[in-house]
BATIFI-90423 format. One record per residue (C-alpha): residue number from 0; residue in one letter; x, y, z. Coordinates in steps of 0.001 Angstrom, whole numbers, plus 524288, in hexadecimal, padded with zeros to 5 digits. Example, Ala and Ser with C-alpha at 12.3 -4.5 7.8 and 13.67 -1.06 7.14 Angstrom:
# residues 2
0 A 8300C 7EE6C 81E78
1 S 83566 7FBDC 81BE4
# end
This chain:
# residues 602
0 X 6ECD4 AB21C 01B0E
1 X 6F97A AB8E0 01B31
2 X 6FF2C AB825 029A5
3 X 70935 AC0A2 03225
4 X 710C6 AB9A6 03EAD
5 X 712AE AC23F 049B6
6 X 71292 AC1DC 05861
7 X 70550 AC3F3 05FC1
8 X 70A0F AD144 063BC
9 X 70D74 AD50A 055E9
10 X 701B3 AD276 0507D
11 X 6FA84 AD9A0 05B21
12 X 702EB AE524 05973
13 X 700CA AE436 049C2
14 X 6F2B9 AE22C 04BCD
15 X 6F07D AEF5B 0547D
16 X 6F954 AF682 04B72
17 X 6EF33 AF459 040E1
18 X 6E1DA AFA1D 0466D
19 X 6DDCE B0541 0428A
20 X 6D1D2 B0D81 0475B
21 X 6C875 B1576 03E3A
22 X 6D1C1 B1F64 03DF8
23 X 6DBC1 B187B 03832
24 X 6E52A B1921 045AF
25 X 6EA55 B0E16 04B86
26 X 6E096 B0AB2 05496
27 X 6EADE B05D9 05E95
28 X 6F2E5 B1143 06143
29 X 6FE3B B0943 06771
30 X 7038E B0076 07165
31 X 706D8 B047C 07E6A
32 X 7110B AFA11 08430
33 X 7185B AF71F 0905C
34 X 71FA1 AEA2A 08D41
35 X 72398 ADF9B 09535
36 X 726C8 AD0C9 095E2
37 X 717C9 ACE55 090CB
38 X 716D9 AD7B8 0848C
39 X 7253C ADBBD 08059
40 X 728EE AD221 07955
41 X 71CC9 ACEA3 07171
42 X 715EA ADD38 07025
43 X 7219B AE3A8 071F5
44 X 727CC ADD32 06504
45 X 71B86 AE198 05FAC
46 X 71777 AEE23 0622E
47 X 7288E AF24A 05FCA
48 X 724CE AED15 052EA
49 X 71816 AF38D 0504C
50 X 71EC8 B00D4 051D6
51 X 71659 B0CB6 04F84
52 X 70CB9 B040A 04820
53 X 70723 B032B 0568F
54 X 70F37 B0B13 05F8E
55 X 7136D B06E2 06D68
56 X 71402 B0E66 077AE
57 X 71AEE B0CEF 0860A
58 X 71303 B0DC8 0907F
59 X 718AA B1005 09F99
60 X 70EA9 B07D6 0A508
61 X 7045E AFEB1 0A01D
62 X 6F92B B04C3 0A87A
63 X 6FBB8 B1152 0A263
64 X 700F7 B0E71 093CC
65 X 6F154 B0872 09401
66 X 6ED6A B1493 098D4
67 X 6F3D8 B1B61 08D84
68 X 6EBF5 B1362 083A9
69 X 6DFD1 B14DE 08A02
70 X 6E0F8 B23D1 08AD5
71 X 6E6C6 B2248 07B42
72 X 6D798 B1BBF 0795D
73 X 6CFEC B2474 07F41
74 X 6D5A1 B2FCB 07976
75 X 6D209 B298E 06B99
76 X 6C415 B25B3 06F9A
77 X 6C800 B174A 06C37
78 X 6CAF7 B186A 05FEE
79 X 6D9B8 B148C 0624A
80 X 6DFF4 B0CBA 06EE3
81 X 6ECAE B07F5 07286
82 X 6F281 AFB99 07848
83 X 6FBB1 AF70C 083BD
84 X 7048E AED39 0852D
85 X 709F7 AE67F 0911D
86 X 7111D ADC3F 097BE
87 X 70AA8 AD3E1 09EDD
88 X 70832 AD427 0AD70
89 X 707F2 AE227 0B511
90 X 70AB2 AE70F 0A635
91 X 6FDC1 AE289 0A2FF
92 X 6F581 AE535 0AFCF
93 X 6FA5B AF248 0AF3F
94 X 6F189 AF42C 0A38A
95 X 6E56D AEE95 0AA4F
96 X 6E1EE AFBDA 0AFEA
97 X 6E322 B0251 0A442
98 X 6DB67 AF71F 09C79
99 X 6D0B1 AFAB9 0A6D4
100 X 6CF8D B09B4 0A509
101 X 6CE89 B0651 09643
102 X 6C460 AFC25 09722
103 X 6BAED B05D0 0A1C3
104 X 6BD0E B0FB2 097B5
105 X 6BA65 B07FB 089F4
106 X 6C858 B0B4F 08477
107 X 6CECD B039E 07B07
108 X 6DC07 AFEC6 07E93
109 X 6E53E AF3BF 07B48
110 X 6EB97 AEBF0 086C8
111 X 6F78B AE128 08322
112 X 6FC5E ADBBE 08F58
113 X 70564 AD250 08E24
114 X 700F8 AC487 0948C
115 X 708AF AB730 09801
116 X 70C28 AADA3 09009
117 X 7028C AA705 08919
118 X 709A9 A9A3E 08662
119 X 70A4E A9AE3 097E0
120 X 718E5 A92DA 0963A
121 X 71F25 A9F00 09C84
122 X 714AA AA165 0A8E8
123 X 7158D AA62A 0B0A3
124 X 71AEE AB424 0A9CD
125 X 71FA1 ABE80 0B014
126 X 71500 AC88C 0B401
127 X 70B57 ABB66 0B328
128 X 6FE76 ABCF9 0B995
129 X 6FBFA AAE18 0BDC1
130 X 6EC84 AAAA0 0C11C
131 X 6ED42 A9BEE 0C8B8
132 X 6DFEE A98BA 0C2F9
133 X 6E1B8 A9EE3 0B564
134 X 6ED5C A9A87 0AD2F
135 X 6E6AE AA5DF 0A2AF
136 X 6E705 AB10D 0AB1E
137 X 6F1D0 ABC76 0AA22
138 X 6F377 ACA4F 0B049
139 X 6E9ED ACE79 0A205
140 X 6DDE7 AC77A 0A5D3
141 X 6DE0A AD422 0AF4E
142 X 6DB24 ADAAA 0A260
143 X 6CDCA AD315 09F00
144 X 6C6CD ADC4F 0A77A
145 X 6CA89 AE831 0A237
146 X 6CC9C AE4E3 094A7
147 X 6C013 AE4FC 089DC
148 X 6C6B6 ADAAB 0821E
149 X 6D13E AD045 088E2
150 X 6DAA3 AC555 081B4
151 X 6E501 ABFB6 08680
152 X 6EE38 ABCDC 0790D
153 X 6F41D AAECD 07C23
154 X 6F5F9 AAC0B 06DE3
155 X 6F9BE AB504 0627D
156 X 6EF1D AB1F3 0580C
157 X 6E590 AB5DF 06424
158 X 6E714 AC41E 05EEB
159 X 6DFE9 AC077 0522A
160 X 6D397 AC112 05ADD
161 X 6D7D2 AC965 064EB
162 X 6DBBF AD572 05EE0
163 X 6D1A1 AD736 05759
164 X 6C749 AD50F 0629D
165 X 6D140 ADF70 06A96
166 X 6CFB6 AEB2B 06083
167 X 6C06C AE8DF 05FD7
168 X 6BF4B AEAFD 06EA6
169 X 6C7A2 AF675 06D7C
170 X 6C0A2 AFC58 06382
171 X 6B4B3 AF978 0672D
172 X 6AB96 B04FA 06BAE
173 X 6A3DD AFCDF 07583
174 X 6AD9E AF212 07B7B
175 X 6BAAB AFB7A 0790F
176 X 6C4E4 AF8EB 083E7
177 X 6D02E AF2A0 087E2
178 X 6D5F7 AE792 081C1
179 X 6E0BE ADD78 0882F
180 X 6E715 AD438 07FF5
181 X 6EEDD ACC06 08941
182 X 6FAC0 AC946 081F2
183 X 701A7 ABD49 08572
184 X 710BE ABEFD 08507
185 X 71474 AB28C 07D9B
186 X 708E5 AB5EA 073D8
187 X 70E8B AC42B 06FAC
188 X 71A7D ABDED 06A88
189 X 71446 AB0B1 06506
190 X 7130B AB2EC 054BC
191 X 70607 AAE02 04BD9
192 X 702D2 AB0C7 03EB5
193 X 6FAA5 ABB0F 03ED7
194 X 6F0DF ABD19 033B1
195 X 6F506 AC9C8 02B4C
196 X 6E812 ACE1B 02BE9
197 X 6E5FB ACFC1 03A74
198 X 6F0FC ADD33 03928
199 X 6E819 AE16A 02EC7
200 X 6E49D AF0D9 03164
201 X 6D825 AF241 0378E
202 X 6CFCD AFD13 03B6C
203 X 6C6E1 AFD5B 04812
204 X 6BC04 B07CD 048FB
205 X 6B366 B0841 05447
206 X 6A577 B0495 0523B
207 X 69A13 B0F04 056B5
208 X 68F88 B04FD 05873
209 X 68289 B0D2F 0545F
210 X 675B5 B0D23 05EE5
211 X 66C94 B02EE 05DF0
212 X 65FE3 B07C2 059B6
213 X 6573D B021B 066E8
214 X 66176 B0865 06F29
215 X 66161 B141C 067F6
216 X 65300 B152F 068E1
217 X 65332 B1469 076AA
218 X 65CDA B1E88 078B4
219 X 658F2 B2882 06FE8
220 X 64A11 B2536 07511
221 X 65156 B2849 083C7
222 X 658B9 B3527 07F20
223 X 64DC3 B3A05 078ED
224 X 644E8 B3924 08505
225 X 64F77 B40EE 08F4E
226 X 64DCB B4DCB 09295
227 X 65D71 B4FD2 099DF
228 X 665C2 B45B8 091BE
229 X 67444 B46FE 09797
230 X 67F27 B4128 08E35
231 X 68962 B3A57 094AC
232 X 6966C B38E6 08CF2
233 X 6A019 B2E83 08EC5
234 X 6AC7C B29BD 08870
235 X 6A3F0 B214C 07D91
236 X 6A322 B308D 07873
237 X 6B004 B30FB 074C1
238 X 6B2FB B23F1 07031
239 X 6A827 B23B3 0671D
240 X 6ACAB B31C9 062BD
241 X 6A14C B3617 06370
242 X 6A4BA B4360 06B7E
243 X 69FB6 B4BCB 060DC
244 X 692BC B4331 05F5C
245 X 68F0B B44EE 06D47
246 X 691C0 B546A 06CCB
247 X 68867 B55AD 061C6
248 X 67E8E B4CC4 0684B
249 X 67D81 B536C 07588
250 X 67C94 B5FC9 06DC0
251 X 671F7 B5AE9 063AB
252 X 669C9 B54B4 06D38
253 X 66C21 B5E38 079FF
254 X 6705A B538F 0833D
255 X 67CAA B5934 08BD4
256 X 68928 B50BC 08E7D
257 X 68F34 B4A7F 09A80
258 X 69CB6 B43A6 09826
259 X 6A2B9 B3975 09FE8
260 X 6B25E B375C 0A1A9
261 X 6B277 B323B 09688
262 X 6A89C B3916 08DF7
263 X 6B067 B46AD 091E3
264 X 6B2A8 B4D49 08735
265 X 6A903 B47FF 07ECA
266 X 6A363 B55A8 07D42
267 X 6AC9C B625E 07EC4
268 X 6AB52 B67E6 08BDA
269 X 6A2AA B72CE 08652
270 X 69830 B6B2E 07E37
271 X 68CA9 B721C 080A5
272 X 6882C B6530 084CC
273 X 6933B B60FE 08E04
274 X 6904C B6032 09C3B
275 X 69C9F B58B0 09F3F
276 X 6A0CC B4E6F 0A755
277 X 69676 B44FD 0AE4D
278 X 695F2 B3EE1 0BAA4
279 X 69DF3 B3D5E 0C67E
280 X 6AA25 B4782 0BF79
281 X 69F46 B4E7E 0B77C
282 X 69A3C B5CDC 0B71D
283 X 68F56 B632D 0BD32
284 X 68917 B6541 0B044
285 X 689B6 B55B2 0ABB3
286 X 68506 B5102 0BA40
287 X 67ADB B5842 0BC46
288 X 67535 B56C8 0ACC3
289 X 6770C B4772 0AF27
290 X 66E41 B498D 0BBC4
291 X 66337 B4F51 0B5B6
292 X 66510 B4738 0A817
293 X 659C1 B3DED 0A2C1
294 X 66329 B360E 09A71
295 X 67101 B3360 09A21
296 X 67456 B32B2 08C50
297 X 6822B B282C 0903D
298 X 689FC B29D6 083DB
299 X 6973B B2105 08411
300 X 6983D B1F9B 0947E
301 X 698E2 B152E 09DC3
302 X 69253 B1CB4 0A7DA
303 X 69D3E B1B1F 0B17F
304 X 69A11 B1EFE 0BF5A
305 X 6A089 B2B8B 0BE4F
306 X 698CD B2F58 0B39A
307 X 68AF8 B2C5F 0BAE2
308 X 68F21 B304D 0C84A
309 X 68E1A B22C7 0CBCA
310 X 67FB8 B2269 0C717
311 X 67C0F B2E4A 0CFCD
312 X 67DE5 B3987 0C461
313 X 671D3 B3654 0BDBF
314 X 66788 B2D78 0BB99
315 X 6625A B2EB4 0AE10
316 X 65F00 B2394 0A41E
317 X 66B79 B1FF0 09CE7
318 X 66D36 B21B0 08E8D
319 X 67A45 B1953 08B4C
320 X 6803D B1BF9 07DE4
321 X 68C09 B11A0 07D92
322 X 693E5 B093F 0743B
323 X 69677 AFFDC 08057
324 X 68836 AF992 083EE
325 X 68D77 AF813 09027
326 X 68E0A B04E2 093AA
327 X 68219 B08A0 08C32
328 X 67A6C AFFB5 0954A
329 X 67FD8 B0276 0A1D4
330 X 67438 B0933 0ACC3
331 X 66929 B0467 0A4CC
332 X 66BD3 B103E 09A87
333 X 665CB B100C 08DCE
334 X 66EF6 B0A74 085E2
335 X 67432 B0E3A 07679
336 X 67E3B B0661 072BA
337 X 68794 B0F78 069F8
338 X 6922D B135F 06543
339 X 6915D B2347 06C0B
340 X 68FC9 B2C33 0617C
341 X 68921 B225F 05925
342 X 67E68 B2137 0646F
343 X 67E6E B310A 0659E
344 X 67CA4 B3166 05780
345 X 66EC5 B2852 05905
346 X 66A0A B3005 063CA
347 X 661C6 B3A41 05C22
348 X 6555A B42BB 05D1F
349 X 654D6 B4865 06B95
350 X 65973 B543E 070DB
351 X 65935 B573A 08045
352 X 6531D B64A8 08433
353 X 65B9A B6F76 08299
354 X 657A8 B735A 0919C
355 X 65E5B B65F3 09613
356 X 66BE3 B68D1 08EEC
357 X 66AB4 B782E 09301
358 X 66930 B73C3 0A235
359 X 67592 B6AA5 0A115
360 X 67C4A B75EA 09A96
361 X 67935 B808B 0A396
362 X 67F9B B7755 0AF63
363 X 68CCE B7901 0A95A
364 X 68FA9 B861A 0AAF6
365 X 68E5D B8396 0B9D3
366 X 69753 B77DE 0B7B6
367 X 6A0AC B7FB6 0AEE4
368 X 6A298 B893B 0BA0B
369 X 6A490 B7F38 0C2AF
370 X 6AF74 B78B5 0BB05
371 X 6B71C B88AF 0B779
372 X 6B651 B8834 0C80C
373 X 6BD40 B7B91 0CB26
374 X 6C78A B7C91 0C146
375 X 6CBA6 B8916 0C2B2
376 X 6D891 B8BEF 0C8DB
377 X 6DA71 B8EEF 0D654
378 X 6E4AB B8F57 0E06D
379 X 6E96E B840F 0E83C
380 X 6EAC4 B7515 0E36A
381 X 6E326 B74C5 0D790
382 X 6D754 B6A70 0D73E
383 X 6D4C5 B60B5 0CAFE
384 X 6CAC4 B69AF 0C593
385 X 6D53F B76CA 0C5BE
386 X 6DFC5 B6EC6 0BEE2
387 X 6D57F B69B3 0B46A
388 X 6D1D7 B75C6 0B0FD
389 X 6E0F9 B7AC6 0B039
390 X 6E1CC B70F8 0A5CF
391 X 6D4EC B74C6 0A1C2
392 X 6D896 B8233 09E26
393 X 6E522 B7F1F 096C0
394 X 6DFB3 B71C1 08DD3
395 X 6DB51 B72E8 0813E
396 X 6D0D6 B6C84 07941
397 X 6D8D6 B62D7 073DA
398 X 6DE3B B5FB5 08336
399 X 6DA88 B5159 08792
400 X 6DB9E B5253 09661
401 X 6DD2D B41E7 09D66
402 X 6DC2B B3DAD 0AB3C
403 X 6D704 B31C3 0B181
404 X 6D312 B2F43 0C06D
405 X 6D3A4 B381D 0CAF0
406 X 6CDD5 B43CA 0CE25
407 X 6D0EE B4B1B 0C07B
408 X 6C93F B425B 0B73D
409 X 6BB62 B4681 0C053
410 X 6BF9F B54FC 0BF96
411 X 6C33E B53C7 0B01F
412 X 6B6D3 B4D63 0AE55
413 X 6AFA8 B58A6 0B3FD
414 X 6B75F B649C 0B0B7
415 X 6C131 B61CA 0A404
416 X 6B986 B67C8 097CE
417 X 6BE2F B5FC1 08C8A
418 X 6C0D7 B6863 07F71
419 X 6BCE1 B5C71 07679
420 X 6B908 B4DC2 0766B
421 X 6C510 B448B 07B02
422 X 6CBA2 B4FA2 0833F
423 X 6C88F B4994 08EB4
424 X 6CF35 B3C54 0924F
425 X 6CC0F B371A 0A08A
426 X 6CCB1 B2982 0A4DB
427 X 6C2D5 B2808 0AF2C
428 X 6BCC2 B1C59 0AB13
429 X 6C6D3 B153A 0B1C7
430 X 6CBF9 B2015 0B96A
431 X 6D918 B1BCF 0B857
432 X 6E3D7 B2228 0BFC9
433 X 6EF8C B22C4 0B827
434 X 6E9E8 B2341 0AB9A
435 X 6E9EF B32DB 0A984
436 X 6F77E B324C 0A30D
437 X 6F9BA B257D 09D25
438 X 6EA60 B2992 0974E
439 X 6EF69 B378C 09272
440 X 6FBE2 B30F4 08B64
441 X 6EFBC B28F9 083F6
442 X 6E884 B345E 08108
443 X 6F400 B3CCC 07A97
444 X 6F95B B3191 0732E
445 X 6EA3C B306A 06D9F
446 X 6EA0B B3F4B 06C76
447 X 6F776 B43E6 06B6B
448 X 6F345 B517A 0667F
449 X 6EAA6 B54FD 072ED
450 X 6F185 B59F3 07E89
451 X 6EF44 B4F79 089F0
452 X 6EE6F B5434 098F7
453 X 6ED13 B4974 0A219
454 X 6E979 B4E84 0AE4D
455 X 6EAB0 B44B2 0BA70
456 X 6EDF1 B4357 0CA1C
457 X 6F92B B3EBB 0D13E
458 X 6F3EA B318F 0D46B
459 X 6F2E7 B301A 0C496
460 X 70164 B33AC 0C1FB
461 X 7078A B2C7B 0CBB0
462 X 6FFC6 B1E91 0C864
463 X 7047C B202F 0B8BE
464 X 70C73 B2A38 0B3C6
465 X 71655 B22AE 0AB4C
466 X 710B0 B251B 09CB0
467 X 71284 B356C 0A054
468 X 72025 B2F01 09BF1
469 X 718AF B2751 08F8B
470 X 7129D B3519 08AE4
471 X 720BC B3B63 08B9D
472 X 7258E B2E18 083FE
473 X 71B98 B3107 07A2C
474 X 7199A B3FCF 078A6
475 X 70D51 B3FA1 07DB5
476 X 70C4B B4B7F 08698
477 X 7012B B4BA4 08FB7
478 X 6FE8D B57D5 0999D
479 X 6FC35 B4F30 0A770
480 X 6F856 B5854 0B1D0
481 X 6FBCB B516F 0BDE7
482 X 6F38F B556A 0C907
483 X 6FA3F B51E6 0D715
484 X 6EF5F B5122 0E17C
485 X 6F732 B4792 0E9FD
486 X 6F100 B3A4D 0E7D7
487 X 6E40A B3596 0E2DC
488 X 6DB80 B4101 0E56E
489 X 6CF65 B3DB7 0DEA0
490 X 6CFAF B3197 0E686
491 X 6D135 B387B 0F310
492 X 6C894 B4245 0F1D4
493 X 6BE8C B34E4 0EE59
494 X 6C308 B303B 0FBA6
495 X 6C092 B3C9E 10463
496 X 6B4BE B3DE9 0FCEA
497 X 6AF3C B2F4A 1020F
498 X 6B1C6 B3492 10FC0
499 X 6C03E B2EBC 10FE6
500 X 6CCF3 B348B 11359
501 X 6D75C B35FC 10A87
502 X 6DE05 B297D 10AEA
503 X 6E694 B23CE 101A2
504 X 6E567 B2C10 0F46A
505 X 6ED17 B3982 0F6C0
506 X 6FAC0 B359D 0F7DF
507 X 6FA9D B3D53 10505
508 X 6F05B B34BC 10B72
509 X 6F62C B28F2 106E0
510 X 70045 B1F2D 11006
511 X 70CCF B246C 10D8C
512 X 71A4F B25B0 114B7
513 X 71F46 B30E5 10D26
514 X 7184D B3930 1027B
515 X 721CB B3CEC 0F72E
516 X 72202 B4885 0EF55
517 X 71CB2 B46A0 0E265
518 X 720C1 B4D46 0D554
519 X 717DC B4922 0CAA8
520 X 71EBA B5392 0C3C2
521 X 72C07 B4D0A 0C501
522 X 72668 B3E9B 0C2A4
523 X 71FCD B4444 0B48D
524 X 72F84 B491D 0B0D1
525 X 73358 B3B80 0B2B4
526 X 72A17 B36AA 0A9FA
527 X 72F62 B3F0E 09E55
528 X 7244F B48A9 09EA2
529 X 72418 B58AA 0A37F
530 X 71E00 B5CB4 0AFC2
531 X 71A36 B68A5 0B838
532 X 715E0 B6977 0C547
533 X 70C84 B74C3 0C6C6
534 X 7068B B7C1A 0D1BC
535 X 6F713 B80A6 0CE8D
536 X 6EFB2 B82FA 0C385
537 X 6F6AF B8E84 0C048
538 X 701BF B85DD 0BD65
539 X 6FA8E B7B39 0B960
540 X 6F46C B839E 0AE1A
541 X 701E0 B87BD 0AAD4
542 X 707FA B7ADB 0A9A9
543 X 6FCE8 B764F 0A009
544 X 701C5 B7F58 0958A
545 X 710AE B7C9B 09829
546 X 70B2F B6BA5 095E4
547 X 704A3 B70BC 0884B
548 X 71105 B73C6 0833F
549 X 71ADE B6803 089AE
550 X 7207C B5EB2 081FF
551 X 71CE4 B5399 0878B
552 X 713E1 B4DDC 093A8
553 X 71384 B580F 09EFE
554 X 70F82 B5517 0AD66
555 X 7087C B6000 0B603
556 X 7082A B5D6D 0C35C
557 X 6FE9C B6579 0CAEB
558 X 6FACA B6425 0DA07
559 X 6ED20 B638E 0DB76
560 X 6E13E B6407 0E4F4
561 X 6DF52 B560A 0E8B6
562 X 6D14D B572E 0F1E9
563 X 6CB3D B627F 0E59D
564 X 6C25D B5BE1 0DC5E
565 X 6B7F1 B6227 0D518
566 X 6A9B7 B607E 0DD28
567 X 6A069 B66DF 0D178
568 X 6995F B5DEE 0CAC6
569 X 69B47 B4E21 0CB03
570 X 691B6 B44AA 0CFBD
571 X 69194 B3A21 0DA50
572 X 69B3D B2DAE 0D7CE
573 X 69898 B22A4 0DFF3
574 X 6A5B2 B1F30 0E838
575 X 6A0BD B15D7 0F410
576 X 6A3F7 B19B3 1014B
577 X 6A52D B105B 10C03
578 X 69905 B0DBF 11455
579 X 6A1E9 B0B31 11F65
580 X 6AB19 B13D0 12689
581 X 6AFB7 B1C3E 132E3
582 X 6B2DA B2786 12B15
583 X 6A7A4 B302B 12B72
584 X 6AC57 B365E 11E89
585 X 6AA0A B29C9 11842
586 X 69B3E B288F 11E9C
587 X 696CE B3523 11AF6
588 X 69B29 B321D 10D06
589 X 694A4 B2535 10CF4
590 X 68733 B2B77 11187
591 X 689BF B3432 1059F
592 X 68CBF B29FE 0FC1C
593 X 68001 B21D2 1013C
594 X 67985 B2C94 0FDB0
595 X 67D1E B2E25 0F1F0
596 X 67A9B B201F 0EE68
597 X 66D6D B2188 0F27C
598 X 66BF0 B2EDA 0E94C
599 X 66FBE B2564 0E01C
600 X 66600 B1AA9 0E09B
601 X 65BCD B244B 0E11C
# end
């Protein structure tokens, strides 16, 4: 067996650079690394040698350089991911965050933290976590939580198992996630004799496991018996590609279309069968079709509580078309195990009455009208709504519009109309704040022909702004419309609504001595990229087509409403309020939520 010697982080690096997916692309895109005592010498070495073979990219933070390759798989519907490397210590904790958004939203990505030394003659290192009871514990075990597949590499010929097990979790359609491989320090830069054969090119496709035929029985016995089926889209849609399947199915058998946050865009905004967004952030027409439904058709969703208005938006029998049987079980559903348009495929011979897809229809002009009211422009601080529908009027099909958290991602979810599949990227699984731009730099270097607008709050940009500097690094220009509503709105407006008083989430009602005067504008110059400060929608409209021709990243600050959010449509979400206190704000809103609870159980 002919043999090559190389360090532990050489032959990882080789190893990655040889995978291919189906497509013939590498299917890791690249290495995002921030190196320190833990990872520069051994990964460093190696990726500087690997050159373009598999890129490496600098990150200005570790939170949000894992942000970037989560956004990078999401925009290519799994078929490609990226990896990070850190130091160990806060350089690896950093990345915990982001290793949780990816694992509560089933997105492949690649984490390398550096780790201490194996051989433990050195400990305690620098940055060492020590556990008194647990000589085996370091900062990573943080990661085993969060992570679909953990290892902690203490010796170098462990990759000969563990890389291989890593890429099948990545690639797989059912248990895809993130992977940590804990990479001890002294390990990266320890040599073996690696077999030739083990850098051999390999191609990974991703399996679409077909029905089984008792389960597809059942559910095609259950869709043929419902009189108001409701389809309700999630992200499984687009990973399994299978946009175009479900457009033709909801046509062919009658059966309208709800999406979730992450089903949105599944169908174009004007599918005949498209009601829009479901749940707590959805339409009028999707709520109120979900009400009177018989069976929710569940294609590729968790069923998240924002997507069932906490259990309250309807109580129909379940139909659960999912790759993960996890999720295809969950509420006692009906379960078919599937890859999604495999399982759409099987589901033949019914079609609803026309009269049930004609009364969903006729609700959306009503909602239609309601949407052409809120975003219109108007004088004063613009709301959410009035700045969406700025950006609205001046995207293009090809436009991929990113947020996460907040107010904007429940307004987006409700009123953006998406021109095709994929042109809607929201994190909201997670709802991470600080992900909108770190997110966006992922989805242009995954689409680098589409125009990307991220469109976030101030509480957003000042938690992580650095990689606006990455995108100008890398000439990838995003449009970032930087709404200023003076704190965390959304989260205020939450508070006031649970019979509190503002308290701690506008900058104004929060404990300061002095308040400064802040120029997002000015910090967004420093950062390499262009800005404007505008003044209304007028302007706002204006500075859009002055972005679509810029060079590079461009910031527009805007000043915005922050107590206006949109009240049509939505459903209930379950926040608790306390049971206890003087304010008789607070009791009034507890009587209401009782109520509502006991709606509920009925």
């Amino acid at each position: 067996m002919s043999k090559v010697r190389l360090t532990a982080a050489q032959a990882l690096v080789r190893y990655l650079a040889a995978q291919t997916n189906a497509d013939g692309a590498p299917i890791c895109a690249g290495v995002w690394a921030i190196f320190g005592h833990g990872n520069v010498a051994g990964m460093g070495e190696a990726l500087q040698g690997a050159g373009d073979a598999l890129p490496t990219y600098r990150g200005q933070n570790e939170q949000s350089m894992a942000f970037a390759a989560i956004g990078f798989a999401k925009a290519s519907n799994r078929q490609r991911f990226m990896a990070c490397t850190s130091s160990i210590g806060p350089g690896a904790t950093n990345m915990v965050t982001a290793a949780a958004v990816a694992h509560v939203n089933r997105l492949p990505v690649l984490l390398l933290p550096g780790d201490v030394f194996a051989n433990r003659l050195p400990d305690p290192v620098l940055q060492q976590v020590e556990d008194f009871a647990d000589g085996t514990v370091s900062a990573n075990d943080c990661f085993r939580p969060v992570s679909r597949y953990f290892d902690r590499i203490s010796r170098p010929e462990q990759l000969l198992t563990a890389l291989p097990r890593a890429m099948a979790v990545l690639t797989d359609p059912a248990a895809c996630g993130p992977v940590t491989l804990a990479l001890c320090q002294d390990t990266q830069a320890e040599a073996y004799d690696y077999p030739e054969s083990f850098f051999a090119p390999r191609v990974w496709r991703i399996r679409r496991p077909l029905p089984d035929r008792a389960e597809l029985a059942d559910a095609i016995a259950a869709l043929r018996a419902a009189k108001a089926p409701l389809i309700i889209a999630g992200g499984g849609v687009h990973y399994s590609g299978a946009c175009d399947a479900l457009a033709a199915f909801a046509s062919a058998h009658g059966i309208p279309v709800a999406e979730t946050q992450a089903g949105k865009s599944a169908l174009r905004h004007d599918h005949p069968m498209n009601l829009g967004a479901i749940g707590v952030t959805g339409t009028g027409a999707a709520n109120a079709a979900a009400a009177e439904a018989d069976l929710i058709l569940a294609v590729g969703t968790r069923l998240a509580d924002f997507t069932t208005g906490s259990w309250a938006g309807f109580s129909a029998p379940i139909l659960a078309l999912n790759v993960q049987s996890f999720d295809a079980g969950k509420h006692g559903a009906i379960p078919l195990v599937a890859d999604a348009a495999e399982g759409l495929a099987a589901l033949t011979g019914h079609r609803a009455p026309p009269e049930w897809a004609a009364r969903c229809q006729a609700r959306l002009a009503d909602w239609r009208t309601a949407v052409a009211a809120v975003t219109a422009p108007a004088t004063g601080l613009p709301s959410d709504a009035q700045v969406i529908g700025a950006v609205q009027r001046w995207a293009c099909d090809d436009t991929v519009v990113v947020a996460a958290a907040g107010g904007l991602p429940g307004e987006l979810h409700k009123l953006w109309q998406a021109g095709a599949p994929g042109r809607y990227h929201v994190e909201y699984g997670y709802s991470t704040m600080g992900y909108e731009i770190a997110g966006g730099l992922g989805v242009k270097l995954a689409r680098p022909d589409h125009e990307v607008v991220v469109l976030l709050g101030d509480g957003s940009w000042l938690m992580l702004n650095a990689e606006i500097l990455t995108s100008v690094m890398l000439g990838a220009k995003l449009i970032v419309v930087l709404l200023d509503n003076g704190g965390f709105a959304c989260i205020d407006r939450l508070q006031r609504g649970t019979g509190g008083v503002g308290f701690n989430n506008l900058l104004a009602d929060a404990r300061q001595v002095a308040m400064p005067t802040l120029d997002f504008a000015a910090q967004a110059r420093g950062l390499g990229a262009l800005a404007i400060t505008v003044d209304g929608i007028a302007d706002l409209e204006a500075a859009l087509l002055t972005a679509r021709g810029a060079d590079r990243t461009i910031v527009i600050v805007l000043r915005t409403d922050a107590r206006a959010s949109t009240e049509v449509g939505g459903q209930w979400w379950d926040v608790a309020v306390p049971a206890v206190s003087a304010r008789a704000e607070v009791q009034a809103a507890r009587a209401a939520y009782e109520a509502k609870l006991r709606e509920r159980a009925e």
